[in-house]
C-alpha positions, 0 to 999 in steps of 0.5 A: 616796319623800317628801321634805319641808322641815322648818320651818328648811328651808321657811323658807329656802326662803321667803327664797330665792324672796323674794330672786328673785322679780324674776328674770322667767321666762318658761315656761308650766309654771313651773320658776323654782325647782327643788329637789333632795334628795340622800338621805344615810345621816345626813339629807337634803340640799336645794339649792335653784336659781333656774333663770333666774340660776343661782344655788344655795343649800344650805338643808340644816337639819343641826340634826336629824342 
């Protein structure tokens, strides 16, 4: 299964590592960012995480459901 970030979600996604990218993480695999898709009947849902604050934000574009 292949998920992918349509334009609107890429974008934010771009804004979120921007906003964080003064969050030092130290790892020698990376893994500051995580993403998860959750496949739903109507679209796919995307989260995106810094994973050294914690914080989430949904960049789900609904805009194509």
């Amino acid at each position: 299964m292949n998920f992918k970030l349509n334009e609107a979600e890429q974008k934010a996604y771009e804004e979120f590592i921007s906003q964080h990218k003064d969050c030092k993480f130290s790892s020698t695999i990376g893994g500051k960012i995580s993403i998860t898709f959750t496949p739903t009947g109507l679209g796919d849902i995307v989260i995106v995480k810094c994973n050294k604050c914690g914080e989430e934000k949904d960049i789900t574009d609904t805009s194509n459901w």
